[in-house]
py3Dmol code that shows the C-alpha trace and the ligand (Angstrom):
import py3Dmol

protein = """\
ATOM      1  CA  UNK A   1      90.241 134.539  50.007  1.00  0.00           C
ATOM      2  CA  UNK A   2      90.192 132.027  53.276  1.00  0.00           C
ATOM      3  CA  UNK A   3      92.235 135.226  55.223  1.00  0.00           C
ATOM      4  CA  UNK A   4      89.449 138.103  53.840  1.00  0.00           C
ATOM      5  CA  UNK A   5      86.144 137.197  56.288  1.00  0.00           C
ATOM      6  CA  UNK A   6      83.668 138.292  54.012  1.00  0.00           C
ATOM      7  CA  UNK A   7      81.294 138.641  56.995  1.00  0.00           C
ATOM      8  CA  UNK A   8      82.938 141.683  58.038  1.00  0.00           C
ATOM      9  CA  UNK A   9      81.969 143.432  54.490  1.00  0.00           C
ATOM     10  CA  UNK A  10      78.228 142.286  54.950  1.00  0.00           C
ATOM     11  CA  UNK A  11      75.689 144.175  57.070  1.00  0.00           C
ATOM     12  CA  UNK A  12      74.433 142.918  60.591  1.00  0.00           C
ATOM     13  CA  UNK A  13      71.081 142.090  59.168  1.00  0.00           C
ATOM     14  CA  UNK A  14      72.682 140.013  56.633  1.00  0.00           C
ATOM     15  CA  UNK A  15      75.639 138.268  57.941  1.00  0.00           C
ATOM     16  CA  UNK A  16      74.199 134.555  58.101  1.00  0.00           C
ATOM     17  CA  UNK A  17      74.454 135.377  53.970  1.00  0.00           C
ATOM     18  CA  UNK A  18      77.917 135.630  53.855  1.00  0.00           C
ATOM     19  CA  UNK A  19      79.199 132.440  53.094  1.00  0.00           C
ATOM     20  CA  UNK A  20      76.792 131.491  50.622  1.00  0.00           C
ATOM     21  CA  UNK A  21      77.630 132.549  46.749  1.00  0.00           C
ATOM     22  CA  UNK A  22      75.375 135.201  46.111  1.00  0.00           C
ATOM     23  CA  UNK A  23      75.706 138.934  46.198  1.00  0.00           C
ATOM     24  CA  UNK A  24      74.230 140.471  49.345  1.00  0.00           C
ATOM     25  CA  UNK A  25      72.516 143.865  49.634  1.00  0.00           C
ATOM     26  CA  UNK A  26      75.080 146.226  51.539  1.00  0.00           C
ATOM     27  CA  UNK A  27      72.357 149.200  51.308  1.00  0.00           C
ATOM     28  CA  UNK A  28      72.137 152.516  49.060  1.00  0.00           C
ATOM     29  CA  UNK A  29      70.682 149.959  46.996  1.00  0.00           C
ATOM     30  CA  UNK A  30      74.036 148.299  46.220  1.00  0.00           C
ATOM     31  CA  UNK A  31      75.680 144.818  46.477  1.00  0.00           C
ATOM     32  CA  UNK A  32      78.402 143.181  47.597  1.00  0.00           C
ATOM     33  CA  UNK A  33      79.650 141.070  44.834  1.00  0.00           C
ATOM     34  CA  UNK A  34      78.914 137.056  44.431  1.00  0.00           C
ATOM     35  CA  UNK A  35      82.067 135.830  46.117  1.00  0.00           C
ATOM     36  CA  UNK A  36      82.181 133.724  42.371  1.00  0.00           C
ATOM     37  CA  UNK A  37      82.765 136.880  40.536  1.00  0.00           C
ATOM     38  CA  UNK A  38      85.035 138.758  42.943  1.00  0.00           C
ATOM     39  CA  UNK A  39      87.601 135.318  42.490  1.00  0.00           C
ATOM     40  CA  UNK A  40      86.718 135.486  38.482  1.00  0.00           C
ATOM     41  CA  UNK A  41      87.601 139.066  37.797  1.00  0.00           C
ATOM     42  CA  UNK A  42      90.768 138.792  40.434  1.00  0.00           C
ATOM     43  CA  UNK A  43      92.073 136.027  38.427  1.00  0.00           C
ATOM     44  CA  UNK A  44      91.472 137.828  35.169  1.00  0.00           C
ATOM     45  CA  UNK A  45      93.272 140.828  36.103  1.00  0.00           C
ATOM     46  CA  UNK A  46      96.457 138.236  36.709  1.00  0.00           C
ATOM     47  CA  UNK A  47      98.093 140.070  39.389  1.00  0.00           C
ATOM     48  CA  UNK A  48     101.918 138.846  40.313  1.00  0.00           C
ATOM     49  CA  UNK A  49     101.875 141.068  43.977  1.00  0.00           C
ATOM     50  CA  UNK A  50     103.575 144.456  41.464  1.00  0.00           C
ATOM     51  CA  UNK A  51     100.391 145.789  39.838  1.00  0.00           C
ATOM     52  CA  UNK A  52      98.809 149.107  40.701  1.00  0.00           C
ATOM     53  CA  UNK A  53      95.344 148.164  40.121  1.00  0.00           C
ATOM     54  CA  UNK A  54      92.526 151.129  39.889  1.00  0.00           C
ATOM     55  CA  UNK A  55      89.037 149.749  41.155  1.00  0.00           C
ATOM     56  CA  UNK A  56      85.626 151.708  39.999  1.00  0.00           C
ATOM     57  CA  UNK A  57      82.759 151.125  42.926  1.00  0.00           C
ATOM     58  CA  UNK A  58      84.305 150.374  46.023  1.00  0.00           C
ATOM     59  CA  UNK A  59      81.514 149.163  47.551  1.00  0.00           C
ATOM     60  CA  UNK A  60      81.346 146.842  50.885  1.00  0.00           C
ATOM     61  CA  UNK A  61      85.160 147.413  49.862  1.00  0.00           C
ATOM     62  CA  UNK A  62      85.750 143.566  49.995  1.00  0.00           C
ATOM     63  CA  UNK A  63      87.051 143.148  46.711  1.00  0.00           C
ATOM     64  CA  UNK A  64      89.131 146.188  47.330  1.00  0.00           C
ATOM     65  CA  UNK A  65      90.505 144.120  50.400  1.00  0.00           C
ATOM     66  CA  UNK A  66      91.330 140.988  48.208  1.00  0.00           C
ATOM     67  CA  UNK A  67      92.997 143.482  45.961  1.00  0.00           C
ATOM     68  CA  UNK A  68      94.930 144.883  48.244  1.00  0.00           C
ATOM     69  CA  UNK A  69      96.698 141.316  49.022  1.00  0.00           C
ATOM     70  CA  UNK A  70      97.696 140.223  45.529  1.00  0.00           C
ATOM     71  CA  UNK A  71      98.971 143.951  44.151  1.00  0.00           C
ATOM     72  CA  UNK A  72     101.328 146.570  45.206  1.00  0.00           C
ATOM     73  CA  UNK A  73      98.522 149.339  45.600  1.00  0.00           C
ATOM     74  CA  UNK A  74      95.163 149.690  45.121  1.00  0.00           C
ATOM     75  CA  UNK A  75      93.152 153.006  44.014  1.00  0.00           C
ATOM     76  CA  UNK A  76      89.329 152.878  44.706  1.00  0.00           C
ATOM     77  CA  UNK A  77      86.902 155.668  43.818  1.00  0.00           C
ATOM     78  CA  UNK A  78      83.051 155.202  45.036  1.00  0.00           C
ATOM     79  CA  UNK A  79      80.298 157.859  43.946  1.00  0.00           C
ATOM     80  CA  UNK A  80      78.172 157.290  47.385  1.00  0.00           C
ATOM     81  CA  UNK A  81      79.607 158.853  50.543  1.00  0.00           C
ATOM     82  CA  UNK A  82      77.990 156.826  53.028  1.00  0.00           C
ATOM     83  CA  UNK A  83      79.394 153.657  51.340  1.00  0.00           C
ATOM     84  CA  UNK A  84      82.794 155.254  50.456  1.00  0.00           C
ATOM     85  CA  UNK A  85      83.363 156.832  54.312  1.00  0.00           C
ATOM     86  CA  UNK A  86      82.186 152.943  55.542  1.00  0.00           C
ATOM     87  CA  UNK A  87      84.825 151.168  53.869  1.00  0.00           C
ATOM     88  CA  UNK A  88      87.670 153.455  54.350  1.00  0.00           C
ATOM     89  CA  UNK A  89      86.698 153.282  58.056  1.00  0.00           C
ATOM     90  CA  UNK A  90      86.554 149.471  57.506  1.00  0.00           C
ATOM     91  CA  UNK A  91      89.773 149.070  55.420  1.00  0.00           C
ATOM     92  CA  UNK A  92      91.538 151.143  57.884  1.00  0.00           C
ATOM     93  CA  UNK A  93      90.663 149.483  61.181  1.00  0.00           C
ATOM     94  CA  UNK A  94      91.509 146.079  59.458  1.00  0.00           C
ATOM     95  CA  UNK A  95      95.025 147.604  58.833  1.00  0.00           C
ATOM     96  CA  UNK A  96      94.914 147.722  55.175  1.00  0.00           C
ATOM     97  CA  UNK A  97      98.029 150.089  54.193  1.00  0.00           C
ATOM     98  CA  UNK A  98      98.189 150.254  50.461  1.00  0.00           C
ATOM     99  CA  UNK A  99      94.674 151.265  49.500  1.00  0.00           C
ATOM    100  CA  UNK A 100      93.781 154.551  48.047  1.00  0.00           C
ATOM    101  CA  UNK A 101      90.374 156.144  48.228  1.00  0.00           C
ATOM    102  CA  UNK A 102      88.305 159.015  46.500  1.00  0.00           C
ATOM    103  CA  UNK A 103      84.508 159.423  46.606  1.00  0.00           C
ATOM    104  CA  UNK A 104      83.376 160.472  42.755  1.00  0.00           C
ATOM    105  CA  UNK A 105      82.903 159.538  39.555  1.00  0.00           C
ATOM    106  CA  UNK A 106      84.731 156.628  38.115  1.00  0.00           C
ATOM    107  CA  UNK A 107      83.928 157.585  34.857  1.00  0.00           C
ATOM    108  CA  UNK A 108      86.929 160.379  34.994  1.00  0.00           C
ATOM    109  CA  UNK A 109      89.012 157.500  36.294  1.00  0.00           C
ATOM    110  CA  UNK A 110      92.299 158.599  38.540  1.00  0.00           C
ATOM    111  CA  UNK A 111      94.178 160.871  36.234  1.00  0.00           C
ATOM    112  CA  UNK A 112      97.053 161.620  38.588  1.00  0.00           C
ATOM    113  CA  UNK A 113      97.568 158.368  39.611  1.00  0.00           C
ATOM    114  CA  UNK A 114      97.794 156.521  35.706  1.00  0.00           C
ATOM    115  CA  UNK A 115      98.637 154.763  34.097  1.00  0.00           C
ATOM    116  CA  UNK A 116      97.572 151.847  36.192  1.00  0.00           C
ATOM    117  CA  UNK A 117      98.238 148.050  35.152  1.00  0.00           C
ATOM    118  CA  UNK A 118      95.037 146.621  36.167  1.00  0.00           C
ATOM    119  CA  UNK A 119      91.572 148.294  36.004  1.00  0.00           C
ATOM    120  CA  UNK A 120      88.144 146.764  37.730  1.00  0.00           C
ATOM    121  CA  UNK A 121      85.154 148.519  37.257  1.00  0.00           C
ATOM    122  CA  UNK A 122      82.203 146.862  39.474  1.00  0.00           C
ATOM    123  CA  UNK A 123      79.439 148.350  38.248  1.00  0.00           C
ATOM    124  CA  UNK A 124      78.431 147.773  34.946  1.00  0.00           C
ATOM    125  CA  UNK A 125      78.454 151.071  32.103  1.00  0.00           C
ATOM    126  CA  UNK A 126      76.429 150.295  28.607  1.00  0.00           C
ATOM    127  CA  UNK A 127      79.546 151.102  27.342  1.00  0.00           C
ATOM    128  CA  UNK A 128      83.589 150.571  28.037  1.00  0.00           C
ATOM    129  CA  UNK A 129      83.897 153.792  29.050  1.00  0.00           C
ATOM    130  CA  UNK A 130      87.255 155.546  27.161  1.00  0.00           C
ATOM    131  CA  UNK A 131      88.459 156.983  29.377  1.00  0.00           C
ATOM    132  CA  UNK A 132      89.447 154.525  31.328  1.00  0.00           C
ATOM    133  CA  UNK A 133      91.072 152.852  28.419  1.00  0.00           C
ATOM    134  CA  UNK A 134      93.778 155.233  27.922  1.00  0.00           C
ATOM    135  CA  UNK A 135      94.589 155.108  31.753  1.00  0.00           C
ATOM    136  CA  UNK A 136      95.628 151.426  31.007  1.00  0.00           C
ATOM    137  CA  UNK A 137      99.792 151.208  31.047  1.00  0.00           C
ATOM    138  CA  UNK A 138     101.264 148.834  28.228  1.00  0.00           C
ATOM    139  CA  UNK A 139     100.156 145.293  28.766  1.00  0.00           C
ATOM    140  CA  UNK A 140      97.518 146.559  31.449  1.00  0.00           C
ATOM    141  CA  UNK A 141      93.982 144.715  31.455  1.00  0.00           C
ATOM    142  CA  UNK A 142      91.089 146.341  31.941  1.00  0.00           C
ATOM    143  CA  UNK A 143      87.995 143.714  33.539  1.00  0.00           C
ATOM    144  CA  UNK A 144      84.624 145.217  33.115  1.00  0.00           C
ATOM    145  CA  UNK A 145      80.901 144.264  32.983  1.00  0.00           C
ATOM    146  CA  UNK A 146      79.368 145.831  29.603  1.00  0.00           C
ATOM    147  CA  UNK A 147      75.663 146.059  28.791  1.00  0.00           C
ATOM    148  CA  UNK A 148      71.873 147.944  29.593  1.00  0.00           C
ATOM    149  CA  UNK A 149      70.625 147.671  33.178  1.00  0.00           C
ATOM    150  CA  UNK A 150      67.945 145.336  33.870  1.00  0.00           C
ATOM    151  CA  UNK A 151      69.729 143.026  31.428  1.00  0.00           C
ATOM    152  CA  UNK A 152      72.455 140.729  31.238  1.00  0.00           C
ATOM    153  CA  UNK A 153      75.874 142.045  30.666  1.00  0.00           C
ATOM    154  CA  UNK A 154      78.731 140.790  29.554  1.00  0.00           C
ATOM    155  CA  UNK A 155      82.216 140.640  31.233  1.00  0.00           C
ATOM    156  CA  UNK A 156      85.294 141.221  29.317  1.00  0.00           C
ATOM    157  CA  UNK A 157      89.204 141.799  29.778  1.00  0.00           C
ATOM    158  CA  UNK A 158      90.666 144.488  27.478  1.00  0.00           C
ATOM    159  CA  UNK A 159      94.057 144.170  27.424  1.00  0.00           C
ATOM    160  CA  UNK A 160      96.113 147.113  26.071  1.00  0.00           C
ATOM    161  CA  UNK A 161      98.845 146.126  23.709  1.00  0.00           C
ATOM    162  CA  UNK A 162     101.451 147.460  21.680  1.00  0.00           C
ATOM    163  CA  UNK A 163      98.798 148.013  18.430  1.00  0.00           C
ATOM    164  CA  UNK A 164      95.557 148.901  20.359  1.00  0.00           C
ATOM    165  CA  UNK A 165      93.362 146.785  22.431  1.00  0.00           C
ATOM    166  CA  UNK A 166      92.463 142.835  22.766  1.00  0.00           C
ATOM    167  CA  UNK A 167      89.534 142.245  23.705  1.00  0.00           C
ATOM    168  CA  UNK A 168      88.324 138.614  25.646  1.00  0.00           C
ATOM    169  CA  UNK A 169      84.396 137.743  26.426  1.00  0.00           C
ATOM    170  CA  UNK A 170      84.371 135.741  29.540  1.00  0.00           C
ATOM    171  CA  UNK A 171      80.408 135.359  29.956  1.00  0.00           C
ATOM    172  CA  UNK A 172      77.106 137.071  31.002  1.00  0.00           C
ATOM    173  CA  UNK A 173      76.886 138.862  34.285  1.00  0.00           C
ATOM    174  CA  UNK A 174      74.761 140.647  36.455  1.00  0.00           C
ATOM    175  CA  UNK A 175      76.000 144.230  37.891  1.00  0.00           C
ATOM    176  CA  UNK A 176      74.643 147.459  39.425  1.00  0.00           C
ATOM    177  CA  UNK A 177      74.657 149.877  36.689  1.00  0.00           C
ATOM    178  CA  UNK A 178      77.889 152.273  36.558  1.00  0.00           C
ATOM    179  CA  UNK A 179      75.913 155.494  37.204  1.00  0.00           C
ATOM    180  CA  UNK A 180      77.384 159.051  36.245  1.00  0.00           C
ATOM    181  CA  UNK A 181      78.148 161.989  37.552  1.00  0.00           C
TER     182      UNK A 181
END
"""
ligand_1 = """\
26
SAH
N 83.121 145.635 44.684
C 81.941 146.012 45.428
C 80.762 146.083 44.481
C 79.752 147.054 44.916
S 78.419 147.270 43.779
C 81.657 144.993 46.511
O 81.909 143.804 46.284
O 81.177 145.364 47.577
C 79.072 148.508 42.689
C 79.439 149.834 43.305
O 79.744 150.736 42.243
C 78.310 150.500 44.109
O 78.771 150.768 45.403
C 78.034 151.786 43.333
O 77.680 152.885 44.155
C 79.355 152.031 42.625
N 79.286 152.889 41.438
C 78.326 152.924 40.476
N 78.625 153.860 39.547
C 79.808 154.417 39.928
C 80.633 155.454 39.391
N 80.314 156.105 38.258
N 81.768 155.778 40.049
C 82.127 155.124 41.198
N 81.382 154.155 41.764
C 80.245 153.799 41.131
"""
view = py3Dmol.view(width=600, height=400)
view.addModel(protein, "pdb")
view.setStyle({"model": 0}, {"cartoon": {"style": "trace"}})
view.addModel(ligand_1, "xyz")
view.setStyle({"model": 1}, {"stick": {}})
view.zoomTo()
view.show()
């Protein structure tokens, strides 16, 4: 966290925000995450440095960046170009090596690249979308933000095991809804 500026993931307009804990408009009408969350669901994921982690909504692609120091690789899909193209330009200049991206839907997940041992989905679907679920390898944990737009959601890790899936509520939360298509 003290070696990712979060600055450099906030717009000009904006940057006196950075270091305060709120999310920050990053335009497109999207946020950067609350730096709060972004250290929650990290921790929650419980990455040891091997993981291959798949991230829905890139974003300001800071928490991709934080990502990117605590697992082996990181795969991060974004729907919007202009935000997509921003942080890959970003990510790249900053000498990030072991990120992935695609610009699409992250409701089809990264079929090539599963099964994946952590999965972060940043924007919030009504419902834990399957699909991701069965890209989850054995023992992988899934963090995502469940519920209607507009309302508070809650934030769970789903942790694939050898029967099915375990499911842990860690609170309400407030996310950009996961939009489709
Ligand atoms: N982790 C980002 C959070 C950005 S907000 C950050 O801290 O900067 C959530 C992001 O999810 C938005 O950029 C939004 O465009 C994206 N998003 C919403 N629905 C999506 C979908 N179906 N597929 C991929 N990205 C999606």
């Amino acid at each position: 966290f003290l070696n990712t500026e979060r600055s450099l993931f906030v717009p000009d307009e904006f940057k006196e925000l950075s270091y305060q804990d709120h999310p920050v408009s990053i335009g497109c009408g999207q946020t950067i995450s609350q730096p709060y969350i972004v250290a929650l669901m990290t921790e929650m994921l419980k990455l040891d440095g091997y993981e291959k982690v798949l991230e829905i909504g890139t974003g300001s692609g800071y928490q991709t960046a934080i990502l990117s120091r605590l697992a082996r690789a990181v795969y991060t899909i974004e729907r919007i170009d202009h935000l997509a193209d921003t942080a890959r330009k970003l990510l790249k200049s900053l000498g990030y090596k072991n990120i992935y991206f695609k610009t699409g839907d992250g409701f089809e997940g990264w079929p090539e690249e599963a099964p994946f041992d952590g999965i972060i989905v940043t924007a919030a679907p009504e419902e834990v979308p399957e699909t991701l679920l069965y890209q989850l390898a054995p023992g992988g944990r899934m963090v995502i933000p469940v519920g209607k737009q507009f309302h508070t959601q809650t934030l769970y890790r789903i942790t694939k095991t050898e029967t099915g899936f375990k499911s842990e509520n860690f609170g309400w939360v407030a996310f950009v809804p996961m939009v489709k298509g």
